[in-house]
Each structure stands twice: as structure tokens, then as C-alpha cells.
N, CA, C and O atoms as a DFTB+ gen file, in Angstrom:
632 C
 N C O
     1  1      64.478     -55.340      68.241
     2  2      63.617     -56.487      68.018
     3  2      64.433     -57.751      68.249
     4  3      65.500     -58.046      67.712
     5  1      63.620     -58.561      69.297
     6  2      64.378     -59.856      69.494
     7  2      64.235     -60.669      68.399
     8  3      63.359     -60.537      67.545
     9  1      65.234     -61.649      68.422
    10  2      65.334     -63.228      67.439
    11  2      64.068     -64.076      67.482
    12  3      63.848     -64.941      66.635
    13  1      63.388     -63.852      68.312
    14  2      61.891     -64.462      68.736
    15  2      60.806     -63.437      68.171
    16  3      60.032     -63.974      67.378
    17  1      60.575     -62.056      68.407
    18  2      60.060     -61.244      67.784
    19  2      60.609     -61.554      66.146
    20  3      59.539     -61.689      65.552
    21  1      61.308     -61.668      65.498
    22  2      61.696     -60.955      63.713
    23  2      60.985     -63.109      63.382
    24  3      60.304     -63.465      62.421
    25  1      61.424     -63.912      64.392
    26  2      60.584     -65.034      64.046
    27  2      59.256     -65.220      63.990
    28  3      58.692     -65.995      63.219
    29  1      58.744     -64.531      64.787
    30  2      57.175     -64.558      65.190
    31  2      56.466     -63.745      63.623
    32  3      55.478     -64.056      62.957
    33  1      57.540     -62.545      63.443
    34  2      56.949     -61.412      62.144
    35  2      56.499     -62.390      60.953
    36  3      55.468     -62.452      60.284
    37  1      58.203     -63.446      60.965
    38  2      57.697     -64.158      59.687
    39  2      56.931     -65.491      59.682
    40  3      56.493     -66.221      58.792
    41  1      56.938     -65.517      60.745
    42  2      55.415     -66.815      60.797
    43  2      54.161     -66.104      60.948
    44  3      53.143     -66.782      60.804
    45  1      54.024     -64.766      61.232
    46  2      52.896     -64.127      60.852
    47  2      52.654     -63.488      59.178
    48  3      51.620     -63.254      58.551
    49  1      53.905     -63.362      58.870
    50  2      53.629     -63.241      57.275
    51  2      53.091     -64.616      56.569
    52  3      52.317     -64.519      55.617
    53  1      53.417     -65.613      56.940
    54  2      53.996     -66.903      56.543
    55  2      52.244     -67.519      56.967
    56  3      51.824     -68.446      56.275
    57  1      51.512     -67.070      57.863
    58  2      50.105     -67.244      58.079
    59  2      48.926     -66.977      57.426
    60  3      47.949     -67.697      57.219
    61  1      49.248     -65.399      57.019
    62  2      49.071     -64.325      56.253
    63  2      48.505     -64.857      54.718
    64  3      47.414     -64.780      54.155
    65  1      50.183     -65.586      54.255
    66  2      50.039     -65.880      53.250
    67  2      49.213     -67.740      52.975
    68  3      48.852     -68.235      51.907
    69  1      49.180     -68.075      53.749
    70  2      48.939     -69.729      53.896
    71  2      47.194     -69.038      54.096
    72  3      46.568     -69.550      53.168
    73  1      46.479     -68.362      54.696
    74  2      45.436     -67.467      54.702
    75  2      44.424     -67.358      53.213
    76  3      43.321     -67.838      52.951
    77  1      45.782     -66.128      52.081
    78  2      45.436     -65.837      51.121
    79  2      45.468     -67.589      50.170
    80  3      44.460     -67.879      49.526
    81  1      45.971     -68.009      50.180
    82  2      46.250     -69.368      49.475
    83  2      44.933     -70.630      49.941
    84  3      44.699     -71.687      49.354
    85  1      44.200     -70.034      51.247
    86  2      43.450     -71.085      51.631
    87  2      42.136     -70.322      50.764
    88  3      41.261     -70.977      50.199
    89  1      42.195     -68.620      50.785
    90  2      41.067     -68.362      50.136
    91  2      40.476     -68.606      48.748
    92  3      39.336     -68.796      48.324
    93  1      41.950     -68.512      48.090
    94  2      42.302     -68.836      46.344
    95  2      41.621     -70.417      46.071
    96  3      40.967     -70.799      45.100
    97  1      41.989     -71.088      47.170
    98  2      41.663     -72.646      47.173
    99  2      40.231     -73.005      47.330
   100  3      39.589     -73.957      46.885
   101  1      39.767     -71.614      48.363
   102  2      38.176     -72.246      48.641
   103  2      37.579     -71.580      47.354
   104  3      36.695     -72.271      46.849
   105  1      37.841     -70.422      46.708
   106  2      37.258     -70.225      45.506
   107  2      37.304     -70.839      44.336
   108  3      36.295     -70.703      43.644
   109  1      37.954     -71.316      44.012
   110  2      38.507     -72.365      43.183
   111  2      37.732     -73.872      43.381
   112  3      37.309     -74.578      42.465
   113  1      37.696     -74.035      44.204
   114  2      36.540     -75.038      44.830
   115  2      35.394     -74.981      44.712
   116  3      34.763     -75.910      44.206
   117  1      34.739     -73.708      45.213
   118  2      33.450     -73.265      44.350
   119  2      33.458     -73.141      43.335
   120  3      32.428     -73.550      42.799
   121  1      34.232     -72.703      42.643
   122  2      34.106     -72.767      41.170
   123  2      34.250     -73.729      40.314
   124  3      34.096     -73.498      39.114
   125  1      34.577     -75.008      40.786
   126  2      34.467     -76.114      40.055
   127  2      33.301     -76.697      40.436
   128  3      32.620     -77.493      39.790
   129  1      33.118     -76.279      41.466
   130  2      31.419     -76.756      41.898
   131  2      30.002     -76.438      40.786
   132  3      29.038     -77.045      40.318
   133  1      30.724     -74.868      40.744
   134  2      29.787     -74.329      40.016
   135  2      29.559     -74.906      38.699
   136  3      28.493     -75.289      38.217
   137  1      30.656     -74.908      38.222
   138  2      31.333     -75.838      36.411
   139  2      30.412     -77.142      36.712
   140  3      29.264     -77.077      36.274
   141  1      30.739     -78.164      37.321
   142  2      30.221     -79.545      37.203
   143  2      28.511     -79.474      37.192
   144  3      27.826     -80.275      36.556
   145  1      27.871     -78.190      38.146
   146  2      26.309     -78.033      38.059
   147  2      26.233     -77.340      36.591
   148  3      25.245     -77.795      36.014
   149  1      26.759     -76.628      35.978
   150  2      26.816     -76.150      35.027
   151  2      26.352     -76.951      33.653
   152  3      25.448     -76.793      32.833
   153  1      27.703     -78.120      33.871
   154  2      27.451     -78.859      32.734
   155  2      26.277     -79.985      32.924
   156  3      25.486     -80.277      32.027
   157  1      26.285     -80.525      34.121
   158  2      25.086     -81.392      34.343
   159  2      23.725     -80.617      33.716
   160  3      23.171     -81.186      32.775
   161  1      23.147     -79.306      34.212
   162  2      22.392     -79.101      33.052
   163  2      22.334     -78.738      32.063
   164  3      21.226     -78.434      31.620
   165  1      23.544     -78.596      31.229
   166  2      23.638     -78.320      29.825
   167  2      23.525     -79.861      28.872
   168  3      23.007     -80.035      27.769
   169  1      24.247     -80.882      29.815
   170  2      23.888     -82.183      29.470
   171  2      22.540     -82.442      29.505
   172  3      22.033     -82.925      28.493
   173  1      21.793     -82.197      30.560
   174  2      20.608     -82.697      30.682
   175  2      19.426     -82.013      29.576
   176  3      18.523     -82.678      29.068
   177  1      19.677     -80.409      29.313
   178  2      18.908     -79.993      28.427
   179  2      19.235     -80.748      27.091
   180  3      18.356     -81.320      26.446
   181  1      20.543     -80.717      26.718
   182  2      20.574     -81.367      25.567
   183  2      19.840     -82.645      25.513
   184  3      18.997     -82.584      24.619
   185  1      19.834     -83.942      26.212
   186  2      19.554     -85.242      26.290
   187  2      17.822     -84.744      26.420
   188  3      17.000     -85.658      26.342
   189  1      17.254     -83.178      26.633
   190  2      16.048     -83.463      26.464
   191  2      15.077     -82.984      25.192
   192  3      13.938     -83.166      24.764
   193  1      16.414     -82.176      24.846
   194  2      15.964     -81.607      23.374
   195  2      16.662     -82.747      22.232
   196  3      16.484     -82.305      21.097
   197  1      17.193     -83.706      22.222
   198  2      17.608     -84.861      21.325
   199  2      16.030     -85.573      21.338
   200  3      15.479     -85.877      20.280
   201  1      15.440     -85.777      22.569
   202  2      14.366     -86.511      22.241
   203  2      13.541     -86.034      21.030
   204  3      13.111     -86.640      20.049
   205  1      13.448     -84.507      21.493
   206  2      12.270     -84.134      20.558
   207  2      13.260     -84.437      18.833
   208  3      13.026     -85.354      18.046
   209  1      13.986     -83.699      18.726
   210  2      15.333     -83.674      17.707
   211  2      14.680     -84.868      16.842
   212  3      13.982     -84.839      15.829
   213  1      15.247     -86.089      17.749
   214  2      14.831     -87.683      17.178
   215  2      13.804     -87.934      16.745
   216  3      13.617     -88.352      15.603
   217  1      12.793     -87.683      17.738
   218  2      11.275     -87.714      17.177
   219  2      10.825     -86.814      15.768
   220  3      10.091     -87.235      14.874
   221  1      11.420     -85.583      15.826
   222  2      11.197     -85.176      14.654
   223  2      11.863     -85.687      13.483
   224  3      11.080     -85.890      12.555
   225  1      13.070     -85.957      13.240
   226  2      13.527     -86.401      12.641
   227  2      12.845     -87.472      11.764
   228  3      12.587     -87.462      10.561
   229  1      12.527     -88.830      13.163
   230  2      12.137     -90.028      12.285
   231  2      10.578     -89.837      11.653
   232  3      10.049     -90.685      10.934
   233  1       9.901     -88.478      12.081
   234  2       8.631     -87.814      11.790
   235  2       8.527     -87.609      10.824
   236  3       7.395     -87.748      10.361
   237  1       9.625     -87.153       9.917
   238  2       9.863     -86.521       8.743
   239  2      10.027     -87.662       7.897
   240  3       9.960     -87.496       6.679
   241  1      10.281     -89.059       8.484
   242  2      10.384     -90.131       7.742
   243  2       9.283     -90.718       7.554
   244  3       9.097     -91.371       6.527
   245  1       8.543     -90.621       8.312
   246  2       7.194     -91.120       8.209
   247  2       6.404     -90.991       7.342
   248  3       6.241     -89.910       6.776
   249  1       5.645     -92.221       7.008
   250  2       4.326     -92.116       6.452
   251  2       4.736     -92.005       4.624
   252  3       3.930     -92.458       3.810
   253  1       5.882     -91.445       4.223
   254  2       6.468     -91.659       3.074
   255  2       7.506     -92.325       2.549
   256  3       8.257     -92.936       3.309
   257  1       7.658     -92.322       1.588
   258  2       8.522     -93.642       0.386
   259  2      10.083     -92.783       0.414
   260  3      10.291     -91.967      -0.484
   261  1      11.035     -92.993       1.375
   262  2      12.148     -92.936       1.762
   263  2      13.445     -92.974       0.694
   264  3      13.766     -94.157       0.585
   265  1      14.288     -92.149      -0.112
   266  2      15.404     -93.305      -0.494
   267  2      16.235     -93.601       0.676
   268  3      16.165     -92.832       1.634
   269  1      17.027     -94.639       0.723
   270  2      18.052     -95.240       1.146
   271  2      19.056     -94.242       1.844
   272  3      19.447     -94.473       2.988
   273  1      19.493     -93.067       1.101
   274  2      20.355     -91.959       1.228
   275  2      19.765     -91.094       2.285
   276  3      20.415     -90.351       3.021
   277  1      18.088     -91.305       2.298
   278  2      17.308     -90.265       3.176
   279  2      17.812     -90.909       4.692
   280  3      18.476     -90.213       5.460
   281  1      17.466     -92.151       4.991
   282  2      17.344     -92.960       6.065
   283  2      18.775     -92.934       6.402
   284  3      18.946     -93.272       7.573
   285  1      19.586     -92.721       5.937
   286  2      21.039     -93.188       6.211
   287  2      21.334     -91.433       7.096
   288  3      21.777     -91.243       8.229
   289  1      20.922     -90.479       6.134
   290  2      21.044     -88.983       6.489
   291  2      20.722     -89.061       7.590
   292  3      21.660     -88.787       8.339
   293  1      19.631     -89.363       8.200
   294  2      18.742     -89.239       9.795
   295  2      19.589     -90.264      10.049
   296  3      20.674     -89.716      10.245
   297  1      19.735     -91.540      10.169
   298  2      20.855     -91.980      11.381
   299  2      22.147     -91.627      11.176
   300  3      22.779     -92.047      12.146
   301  1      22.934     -91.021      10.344
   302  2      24.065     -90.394      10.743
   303  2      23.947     -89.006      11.536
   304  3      24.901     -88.635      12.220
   305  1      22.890     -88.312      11.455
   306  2      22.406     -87.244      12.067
   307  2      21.933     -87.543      14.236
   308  3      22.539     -87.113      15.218
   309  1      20.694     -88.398      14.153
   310  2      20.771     -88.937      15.288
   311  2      22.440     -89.227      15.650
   312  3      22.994     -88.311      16.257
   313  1      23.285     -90.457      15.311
   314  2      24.310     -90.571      15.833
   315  2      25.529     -89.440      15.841
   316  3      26.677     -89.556      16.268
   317  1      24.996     -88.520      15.335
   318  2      26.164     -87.322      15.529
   319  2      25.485     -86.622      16.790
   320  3      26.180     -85.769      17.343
   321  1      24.042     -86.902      17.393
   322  2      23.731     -86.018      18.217
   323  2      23.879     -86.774      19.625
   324  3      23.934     -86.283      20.753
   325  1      23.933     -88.298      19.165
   326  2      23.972     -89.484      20.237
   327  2      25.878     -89.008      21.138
   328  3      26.343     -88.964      22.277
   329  1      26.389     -88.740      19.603
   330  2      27.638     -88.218      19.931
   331  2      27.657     -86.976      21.237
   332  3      27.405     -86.961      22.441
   333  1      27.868     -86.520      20.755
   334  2      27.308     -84.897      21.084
   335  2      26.800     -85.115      22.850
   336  3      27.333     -84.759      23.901
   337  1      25.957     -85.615      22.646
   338  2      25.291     -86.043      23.995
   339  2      26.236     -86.479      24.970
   340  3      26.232     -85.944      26.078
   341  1      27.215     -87.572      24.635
   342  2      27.977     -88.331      25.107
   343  2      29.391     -87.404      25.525
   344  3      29.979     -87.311      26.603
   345  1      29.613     -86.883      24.429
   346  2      30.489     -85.536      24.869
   347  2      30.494     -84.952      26.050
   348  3      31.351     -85.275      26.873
   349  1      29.187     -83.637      26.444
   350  2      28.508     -83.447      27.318
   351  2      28.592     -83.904      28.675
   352  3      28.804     -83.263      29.704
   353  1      28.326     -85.490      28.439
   354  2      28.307     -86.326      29.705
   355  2      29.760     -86.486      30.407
   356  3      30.102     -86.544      31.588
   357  1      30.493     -86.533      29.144
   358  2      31.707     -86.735      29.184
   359  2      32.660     -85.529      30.365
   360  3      33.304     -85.737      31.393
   361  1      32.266     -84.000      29.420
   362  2      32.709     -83.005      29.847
   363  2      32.438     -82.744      31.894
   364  3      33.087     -82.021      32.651
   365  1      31.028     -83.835      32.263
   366  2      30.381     -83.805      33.419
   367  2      31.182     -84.605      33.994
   368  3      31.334     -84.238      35.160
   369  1      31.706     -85.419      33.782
   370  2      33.217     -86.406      34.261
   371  2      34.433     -85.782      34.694
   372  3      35.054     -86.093      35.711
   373  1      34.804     -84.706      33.708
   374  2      35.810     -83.962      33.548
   375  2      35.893     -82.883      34.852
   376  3      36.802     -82.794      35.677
   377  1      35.122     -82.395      34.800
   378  2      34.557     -81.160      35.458
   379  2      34.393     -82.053      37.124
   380  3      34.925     -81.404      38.024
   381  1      34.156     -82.547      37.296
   382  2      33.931     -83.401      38.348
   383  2      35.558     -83.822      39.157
   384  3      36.153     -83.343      40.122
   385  1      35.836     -84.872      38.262
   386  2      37.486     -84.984      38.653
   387  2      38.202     -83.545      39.110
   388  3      39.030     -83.482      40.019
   389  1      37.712     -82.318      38.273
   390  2      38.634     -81.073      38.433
   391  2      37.660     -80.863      39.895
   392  3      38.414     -80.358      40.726
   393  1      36.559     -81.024      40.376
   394  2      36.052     -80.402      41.536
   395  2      36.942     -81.426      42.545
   396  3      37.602     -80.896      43.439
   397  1      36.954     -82.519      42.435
   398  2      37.472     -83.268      43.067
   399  2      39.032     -82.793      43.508
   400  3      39.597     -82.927      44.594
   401  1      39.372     -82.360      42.611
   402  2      41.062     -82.065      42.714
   403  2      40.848     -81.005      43.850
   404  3      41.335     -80.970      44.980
   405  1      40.018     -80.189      43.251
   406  2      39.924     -78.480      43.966
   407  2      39.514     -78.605      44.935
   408  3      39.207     -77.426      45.114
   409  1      39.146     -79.197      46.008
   410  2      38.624     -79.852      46.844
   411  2      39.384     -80.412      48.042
   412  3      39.229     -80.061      49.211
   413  1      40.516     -81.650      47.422
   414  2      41.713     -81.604      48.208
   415  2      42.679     -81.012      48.422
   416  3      43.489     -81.252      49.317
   417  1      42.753     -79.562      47.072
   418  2      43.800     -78.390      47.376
   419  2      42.936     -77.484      48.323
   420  3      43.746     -76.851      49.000
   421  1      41.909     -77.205      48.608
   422  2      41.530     -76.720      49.486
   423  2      41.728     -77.487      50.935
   424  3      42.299     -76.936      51.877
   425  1      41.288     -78.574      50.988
   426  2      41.618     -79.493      52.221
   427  2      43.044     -79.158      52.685
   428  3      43.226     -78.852      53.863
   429  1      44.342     -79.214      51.574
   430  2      45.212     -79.111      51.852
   431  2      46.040     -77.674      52.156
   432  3      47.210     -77.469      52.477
   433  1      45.256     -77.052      51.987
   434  2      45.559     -75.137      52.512
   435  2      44.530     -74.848      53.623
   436  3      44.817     -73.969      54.434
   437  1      43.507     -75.420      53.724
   438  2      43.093     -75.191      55.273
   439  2      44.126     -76.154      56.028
   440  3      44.919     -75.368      56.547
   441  1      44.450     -77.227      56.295
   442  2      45.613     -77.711      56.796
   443  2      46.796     -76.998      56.855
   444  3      47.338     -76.640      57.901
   445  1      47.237     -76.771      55.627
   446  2      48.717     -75.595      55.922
   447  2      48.113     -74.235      56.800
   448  3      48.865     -73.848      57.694
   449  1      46.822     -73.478      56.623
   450  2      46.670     -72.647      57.274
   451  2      46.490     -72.877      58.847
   452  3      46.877     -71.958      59.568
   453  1      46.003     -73.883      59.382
   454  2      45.854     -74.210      60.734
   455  2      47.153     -74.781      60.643
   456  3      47.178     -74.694      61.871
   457  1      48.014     -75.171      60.426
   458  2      49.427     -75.415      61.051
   459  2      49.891     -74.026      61.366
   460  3      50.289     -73.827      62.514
   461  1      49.897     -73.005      60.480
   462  2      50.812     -71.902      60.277
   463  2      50.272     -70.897      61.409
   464  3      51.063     -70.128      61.954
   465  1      48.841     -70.919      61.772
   466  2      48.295     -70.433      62.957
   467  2      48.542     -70.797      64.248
   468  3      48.464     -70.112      65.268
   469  1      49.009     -72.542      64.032
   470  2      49.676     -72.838      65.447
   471  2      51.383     -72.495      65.513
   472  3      52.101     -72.046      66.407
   473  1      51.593     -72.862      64.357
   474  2      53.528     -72.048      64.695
   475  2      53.385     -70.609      65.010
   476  3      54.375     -70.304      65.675
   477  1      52.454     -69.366      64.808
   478  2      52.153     -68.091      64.777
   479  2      52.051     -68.240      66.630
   480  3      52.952     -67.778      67.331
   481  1      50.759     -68.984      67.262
   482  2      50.606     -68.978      68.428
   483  2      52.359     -69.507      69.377
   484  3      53.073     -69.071      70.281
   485  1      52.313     -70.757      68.350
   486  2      53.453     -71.043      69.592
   487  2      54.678     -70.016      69.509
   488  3      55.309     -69.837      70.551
   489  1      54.923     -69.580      68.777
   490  2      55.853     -68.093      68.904
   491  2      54.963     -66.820      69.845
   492  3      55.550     -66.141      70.688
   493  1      54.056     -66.716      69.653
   494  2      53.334     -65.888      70.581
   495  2      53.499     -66.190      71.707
   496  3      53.263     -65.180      72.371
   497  1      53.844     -67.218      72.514
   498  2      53.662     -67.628      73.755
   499  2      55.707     -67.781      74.132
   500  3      56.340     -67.494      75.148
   501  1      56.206     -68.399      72.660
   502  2      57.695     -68.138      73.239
   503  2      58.326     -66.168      73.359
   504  3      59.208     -65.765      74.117
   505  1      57.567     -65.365      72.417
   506  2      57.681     -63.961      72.949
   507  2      57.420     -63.346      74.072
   508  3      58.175     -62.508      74.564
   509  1      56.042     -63.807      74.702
   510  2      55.644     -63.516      76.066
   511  2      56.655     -64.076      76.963
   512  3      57.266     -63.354      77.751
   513  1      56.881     -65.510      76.862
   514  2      58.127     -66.143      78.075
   515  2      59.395     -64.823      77.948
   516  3      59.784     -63.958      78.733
   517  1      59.780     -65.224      76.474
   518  2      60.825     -63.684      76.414
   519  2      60.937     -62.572      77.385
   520  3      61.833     -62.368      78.203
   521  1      59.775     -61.837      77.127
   522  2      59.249     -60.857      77.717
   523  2      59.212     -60.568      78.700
   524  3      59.717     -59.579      79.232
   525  1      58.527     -61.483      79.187
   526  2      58.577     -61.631      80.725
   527  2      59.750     -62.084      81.425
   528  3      59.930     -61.787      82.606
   529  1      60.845     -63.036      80.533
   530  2      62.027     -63.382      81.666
   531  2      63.108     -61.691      81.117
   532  3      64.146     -61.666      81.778
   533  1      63.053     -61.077      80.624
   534  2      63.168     -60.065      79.967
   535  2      63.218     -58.458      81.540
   536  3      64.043     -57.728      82.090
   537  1      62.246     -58.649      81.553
   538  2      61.350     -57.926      82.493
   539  2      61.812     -58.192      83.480
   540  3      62.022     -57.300      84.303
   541  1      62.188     -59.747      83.791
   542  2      61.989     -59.775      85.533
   543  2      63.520     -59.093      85.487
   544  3      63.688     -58.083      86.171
   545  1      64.767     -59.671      84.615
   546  2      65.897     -59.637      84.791
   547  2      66.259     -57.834      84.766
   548  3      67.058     -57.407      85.599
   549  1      65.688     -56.985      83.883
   550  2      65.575     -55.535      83.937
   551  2      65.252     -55.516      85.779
   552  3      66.130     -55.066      86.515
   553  1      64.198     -55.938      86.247
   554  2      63.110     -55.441      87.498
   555  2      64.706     -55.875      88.667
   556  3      65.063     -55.237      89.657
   557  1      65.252     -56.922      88.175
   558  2      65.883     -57.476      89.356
   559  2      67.461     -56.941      88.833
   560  3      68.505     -57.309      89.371
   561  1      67.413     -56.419      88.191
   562  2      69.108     -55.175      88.033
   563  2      68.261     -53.820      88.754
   564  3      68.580     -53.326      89.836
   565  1      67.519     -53.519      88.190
   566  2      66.917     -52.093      88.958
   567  2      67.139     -52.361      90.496
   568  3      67.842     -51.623      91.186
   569  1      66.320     -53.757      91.102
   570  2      66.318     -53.576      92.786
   571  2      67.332     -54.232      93.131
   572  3      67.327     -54.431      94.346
   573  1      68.885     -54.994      92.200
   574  2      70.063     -54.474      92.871
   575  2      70.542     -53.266      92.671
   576  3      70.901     -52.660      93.681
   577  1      70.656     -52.700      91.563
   578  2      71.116     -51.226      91.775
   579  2      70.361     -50.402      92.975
   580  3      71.152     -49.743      93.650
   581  1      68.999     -50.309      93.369
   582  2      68.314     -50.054      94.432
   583  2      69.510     -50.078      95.630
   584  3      70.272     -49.280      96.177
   585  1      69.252     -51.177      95.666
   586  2      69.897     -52.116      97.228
   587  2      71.283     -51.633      97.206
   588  3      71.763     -51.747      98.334
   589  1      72.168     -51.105      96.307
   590  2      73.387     -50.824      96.401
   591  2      73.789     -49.317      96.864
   592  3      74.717     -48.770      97.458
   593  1      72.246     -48.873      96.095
   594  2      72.090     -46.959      96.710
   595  2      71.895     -47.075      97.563
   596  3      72.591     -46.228      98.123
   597  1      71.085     -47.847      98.661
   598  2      70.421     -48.276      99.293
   599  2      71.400     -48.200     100.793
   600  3      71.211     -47.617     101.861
   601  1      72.632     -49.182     100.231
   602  2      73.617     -49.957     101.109
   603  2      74.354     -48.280     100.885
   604  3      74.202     -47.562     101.873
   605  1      74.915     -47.805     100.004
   606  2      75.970     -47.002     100.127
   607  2      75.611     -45.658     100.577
   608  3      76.571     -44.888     100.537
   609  1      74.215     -45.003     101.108
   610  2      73.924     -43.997     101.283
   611  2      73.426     -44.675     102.838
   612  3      72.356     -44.095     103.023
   613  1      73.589     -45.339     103.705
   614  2      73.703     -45.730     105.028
   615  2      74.941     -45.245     105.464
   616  3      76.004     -45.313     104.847
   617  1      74.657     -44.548     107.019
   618  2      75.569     -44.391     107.384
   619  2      76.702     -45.460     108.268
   620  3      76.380     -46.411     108.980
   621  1      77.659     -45.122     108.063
   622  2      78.497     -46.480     109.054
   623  2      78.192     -46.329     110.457
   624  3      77.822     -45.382     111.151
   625  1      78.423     -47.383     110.640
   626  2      77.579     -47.302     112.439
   627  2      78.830     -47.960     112.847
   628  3      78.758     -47.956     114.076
   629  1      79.916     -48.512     112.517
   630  2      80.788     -49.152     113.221
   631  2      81.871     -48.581     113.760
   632  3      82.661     -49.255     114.421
């Protein structure tokens, strides 16, 4: 095995692996995709079950003679859910930035993988030159050795 061949092996490993790393990246990518749709409707159900939440809540206040302690209970309650909500939205931020990340590590392993496919080719093409100047120099020792059987199995004519 030539110095050009055992180079070519490891830029084909070296492809191989820039390959497996682009796949890890595109899954990973989907999967933060998936996360950010995830939480968007877990946010959104919540923000639609707070309505009712609220409404019931201040329902229960209604129409009767309140203490002070009651009214205070329901808005610390609403604002723990106002919380809550905000969380949620929050986590949809989070999740987002991480798709974002996963996104340019994918960008950036399809890039390493199309580099590593062109160092793979351009060794493919310096093996063939190999090869072939390889070949001719074998082809052109064979048809001097030829030419020498050639010359020495003539008879002398002089």
C-alpha cells in the first residue's frame, strides 16, 4: 500500500466519521425542533386553561360578602399561575436558543462533512495519477526488457 493509498484510507475514515457527526447533529436539530413545538403548546394550553382557572376563581368571589384574606387568597393564586405561565413562555425562549445552537452545529458538520468528501475525492484522483504513472513506468520496464530480448536474440549480421 502506497503513502497516497494509507492517506486516502484515513481521509476516508476521517469522512466516515465527519458523516456520523453530521447525522448526530441533524438529529439533535430535530430534536430541539421538536422541544421548542413541544413547549409552545404546553404554554399555550396552559395560557388557555388560566383563563378558565381565573374566571372561576373570581366566580367563586362573586355575588358574596368576601373577607379580605379570601380576596388576597385568589390574587396570590391567579399571580402564582400568572407566574407559572410566564415560566412556560420562558422555557419557549430556552428551548429555542438550544434549537438555534443545534442548528449551527449542524450547519457546521455538514460543512466539515463536505470538506472531508472533497479531501476524500482529491486523494482519489492523487491515487489514480499514482496509479497510472505507476503503470506506465512497470509497462515501460517490461517493453525495455522486451527490446533487450528483443536486441539480444538477433542474430549478428556484421
Amino acid at each position: 500500500m502506497t503513502a497516497f493509498e494509507q492517506i486516502l484510507e484515513i481521509k476516508q475514515r476521517k469522512e466516515d466519521q465527519a458523516q456520523t457527526e453530521m447525522r448526530a447533529a441533524r438529529l439533535a436539530a430535530e430534536q430541539a425542533a421538536r422541544a421548542v413545538e413541544q413547549r409552545r403548546r404546553e404554554a399555550e394550553d396552559f395560557s388557555r386553561q388560566l383563563l378558565v382557572r381565573q374566571a372561576a376563581l373570581y366566580d367563586g368571589l362573586e355575588g358574596k360578602i368576601c373577607a379580605r384574606g379570601e380576596v388576597d387568597d385568589v390574587r396570590d393564586e391567579i399571580a402564582r399561575l400568572r407566574g407559572h405561565e410566564a415560566s412556560l413562555y420562558q422555557k419557549i425562549q430556552e428551548a429555542e436558543a438550544a434549537r438555534v445552537k443545534a442548528a449551527e452545529a449542524l450547519e457546521k458538520a455538514r460543512q466539515a462533512h463536505l470538506q472531508s468528501l472533497r479531501n476524500v475525492e482529491k486523494f482519489h484522483q492523487l491515487v489514480s495519477i499514482e496509479q497510472a504513472e505507476t503503470a506506465a513506468l512497470e509497462q515501460a520496464g517490461e517493453d525495455k526488457e522486451m527490446e533487450e530480448f528483443i536486441r539480444l536474440g538477433e542474430p549478428a549480421d556484421a
